[in-house]
Every structure is written in C-alpha cells, then in structure tokens.
C-alpha positions in Angstrom: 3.9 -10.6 7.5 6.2 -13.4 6.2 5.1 -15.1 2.5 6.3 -18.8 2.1 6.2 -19.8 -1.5 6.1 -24.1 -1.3 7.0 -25.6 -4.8 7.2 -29.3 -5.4 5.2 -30.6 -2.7 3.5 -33.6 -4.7 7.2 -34.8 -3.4 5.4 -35.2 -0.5 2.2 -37.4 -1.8 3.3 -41.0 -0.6 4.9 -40.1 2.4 2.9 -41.7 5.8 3.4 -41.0 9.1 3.1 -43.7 11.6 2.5 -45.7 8.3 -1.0 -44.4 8.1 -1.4 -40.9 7.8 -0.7 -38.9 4.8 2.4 -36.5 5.4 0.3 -34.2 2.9 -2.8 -33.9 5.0 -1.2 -33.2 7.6 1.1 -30.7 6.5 -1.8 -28.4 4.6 -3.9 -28.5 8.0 -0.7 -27.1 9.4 -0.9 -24.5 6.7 -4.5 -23.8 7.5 -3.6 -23.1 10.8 -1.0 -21.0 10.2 -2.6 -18.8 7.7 -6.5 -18.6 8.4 -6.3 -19.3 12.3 -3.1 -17.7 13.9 -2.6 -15.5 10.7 1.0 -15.4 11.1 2.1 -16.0 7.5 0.6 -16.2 3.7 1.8 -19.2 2.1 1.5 -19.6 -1.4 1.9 -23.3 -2.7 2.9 -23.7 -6.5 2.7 -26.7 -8.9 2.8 -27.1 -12.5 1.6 -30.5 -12.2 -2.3 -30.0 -12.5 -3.2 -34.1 -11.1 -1.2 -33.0 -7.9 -3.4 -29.7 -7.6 -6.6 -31.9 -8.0 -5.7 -34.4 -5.2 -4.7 -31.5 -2.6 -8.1 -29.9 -3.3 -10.2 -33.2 -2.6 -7.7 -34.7 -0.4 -6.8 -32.3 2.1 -10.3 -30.7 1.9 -9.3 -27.1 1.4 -12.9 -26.3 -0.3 -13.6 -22.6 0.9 -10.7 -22.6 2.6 -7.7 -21.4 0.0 -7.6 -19.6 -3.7 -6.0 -21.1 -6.7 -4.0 -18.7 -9.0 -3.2 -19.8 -12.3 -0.1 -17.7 -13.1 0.5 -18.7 -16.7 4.0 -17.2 -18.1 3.9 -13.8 -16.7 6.2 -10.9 -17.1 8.0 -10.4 -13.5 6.0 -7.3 -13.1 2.5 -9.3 -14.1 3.5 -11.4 -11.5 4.4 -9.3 -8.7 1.1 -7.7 -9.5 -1.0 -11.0 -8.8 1.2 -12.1 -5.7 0.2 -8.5 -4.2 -3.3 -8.1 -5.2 -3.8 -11.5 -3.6 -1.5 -10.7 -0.5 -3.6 -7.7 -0.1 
C-alpha cells in the first residue's frame, strides 16, 4: 500500500478556491477519502509548527478521524519503528 509523507502544508492555509473555500479543507477531506473510505493509501502529514496542527484539528474536523504522532528527534531506527507500528 503506498505511504505519502505531506510536510509543509500550513503553505496551503490561506489559499481559497472559488474565493471561498479553504484549499486546506478541502484537501484533508480528500485525504479522508483516500485513506479511511477507499483505503488506497496511508498518508502521514508532518509539521513542526504546532499553531498549524491546532487549526487542521478544529478546522478540517478530523476528531476521531486521524492519529497525531509526536516524533521528537528520533534515531532513524526509532523512527522507522513508529512509522510501522502505526502503518500496521
């Protein structure tokens, strides 16, 4: 099964579409989709910026719907560890 790994999405924050829908909303619904209803992929969507990860949760209403992973300076091998225990 294919793993995307998304970094720097708060890029993404401001942008509209039409002028009045959030880019960002839209885009995690897509995600949604993808993952918990056609389960075609597992995406994994990193941030260091901890405001950013605060507005996704409320914004996008992802609420029992994904899992946050705080992966604080790991080894490689610590890492790999998490990305496959939650992959798994």
């Amino acid at each position: 099964m294919p793993v995307f790994i998304l970094d720097e999405l708060q890029m993404l924050k401001d942008i509209s579409l039409n002028g009045n829908r959030p880019l960002l909303k839209s885009f995690f619904q897509f995600l949604v989709a993808l993952t918990k209803v056609e389960h075609l992929a597992h995406v994994f969507c990193v941030s260091s910026d901890s405001l950013f990860i605060e507005y996704v949760y409320s914004a996008t209403e992802l609420e029992g719907r994904a899992k946050y992973i705080l992966v604080d300076d790991f080894e490689k091998k610590e890492a790999l560890e998490v990305l496959y225990r939650k992959i798994v």
